[in-house]
VEXNUDO-702173 format. One record per residue: residue in three letters; x, y, z of N, C-alpha, C in turn. Coordinates in steps of 0.02 Angstrom, whole numbers, plus 50000, padded with zeros to 5 digits. Example, Ala and Ser with C-alpha at 12.3 -4.5 7.8 and 13.67 -1.06 7.14 Angstrom:
Ala506604971650390506154977550390506604983550390Ser506424988850354506844994750357506455000250394
END
This chain:
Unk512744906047922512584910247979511864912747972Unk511464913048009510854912648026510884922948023Unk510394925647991510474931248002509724935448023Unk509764937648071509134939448123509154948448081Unk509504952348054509204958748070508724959948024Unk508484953747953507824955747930507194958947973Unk507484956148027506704955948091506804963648116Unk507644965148119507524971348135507204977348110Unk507284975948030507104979247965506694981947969Unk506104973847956505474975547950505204977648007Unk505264976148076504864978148148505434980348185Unk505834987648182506134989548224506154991248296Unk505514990348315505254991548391505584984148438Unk505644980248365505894971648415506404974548456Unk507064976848420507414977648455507514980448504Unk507264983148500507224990148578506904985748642Unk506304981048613506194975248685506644973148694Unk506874971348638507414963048665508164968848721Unk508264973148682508944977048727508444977948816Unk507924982048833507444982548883507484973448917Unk507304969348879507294963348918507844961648919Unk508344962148908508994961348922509344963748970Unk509214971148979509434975749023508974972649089Unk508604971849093508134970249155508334961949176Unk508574958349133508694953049163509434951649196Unk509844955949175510444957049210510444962649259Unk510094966249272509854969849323509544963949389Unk509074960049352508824954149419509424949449435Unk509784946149363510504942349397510854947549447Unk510954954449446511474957349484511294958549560Unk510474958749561510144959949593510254954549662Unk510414950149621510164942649655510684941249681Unk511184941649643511904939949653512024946049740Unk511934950249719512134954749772511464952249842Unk511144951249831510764949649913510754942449912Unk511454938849888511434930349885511694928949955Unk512044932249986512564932050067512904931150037Unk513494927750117514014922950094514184919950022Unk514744918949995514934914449954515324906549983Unk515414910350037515694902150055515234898450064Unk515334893250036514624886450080515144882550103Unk515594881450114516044874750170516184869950133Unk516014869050064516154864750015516524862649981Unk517064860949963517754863349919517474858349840Unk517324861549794517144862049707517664863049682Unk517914856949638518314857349593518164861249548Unk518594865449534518664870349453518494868749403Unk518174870149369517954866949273518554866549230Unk518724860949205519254859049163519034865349103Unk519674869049044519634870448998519054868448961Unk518964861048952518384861648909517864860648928Unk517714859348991517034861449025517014868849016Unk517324873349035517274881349017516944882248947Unk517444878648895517134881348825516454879048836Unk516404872648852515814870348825514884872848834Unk515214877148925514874879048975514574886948930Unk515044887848881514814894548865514224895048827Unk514034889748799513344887948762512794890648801Unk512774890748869512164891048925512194900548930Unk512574901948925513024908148929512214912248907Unk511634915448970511334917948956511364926748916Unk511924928348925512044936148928512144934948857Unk512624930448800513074931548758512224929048704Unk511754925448733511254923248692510884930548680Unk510914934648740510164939548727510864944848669Unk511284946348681511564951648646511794946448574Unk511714939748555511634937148496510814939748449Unk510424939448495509844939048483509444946348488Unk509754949648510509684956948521509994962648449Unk510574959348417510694960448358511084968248386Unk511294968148443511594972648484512474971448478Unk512474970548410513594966348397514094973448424Unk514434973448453515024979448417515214980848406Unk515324978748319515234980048246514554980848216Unk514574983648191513714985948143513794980848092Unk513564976748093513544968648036512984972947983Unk512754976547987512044977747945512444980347878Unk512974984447888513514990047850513944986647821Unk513614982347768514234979047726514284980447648
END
């Protein structure tokens, strides 16, 4: 396991961007999402099989910035 909070250690200010750019970029997804209109487009889209879901979670922008944000909730640092 790859462990990022040296970075926090030594330059604690990182984190506080990365939570700020985090917070602001799900603020613009919500943003966006809400003045998108309609959801219907007239289209009928098949559902993602089970493992398209898992697999789909890789892209999973939110779960990357709070990986990378070192923002867990558990305190990993306290062992």
């Amino acid at each position: 396991m790859i462990r990022y909070f040296f970075v926090f250690e030594r330059w604690p200010w990182v984190q506080t961007v990365l939570l700020v750019a985090a917070t602001i970029y799900l603020l613009y997804l919500a943003w966006n999402l809400a003045r998108s209109g309609s959801f219907h487009t007239g289209s009928t889209a098949r559902p993602l099989s089970f493992f398209q879901s898992v697999a789909i979670q890789w892209l999973n922008p939110k779960a990357w910035l709070v990986i990378k944000s070192g923002n867990w909730p558990i305190d990993c640092r306290r062992q």
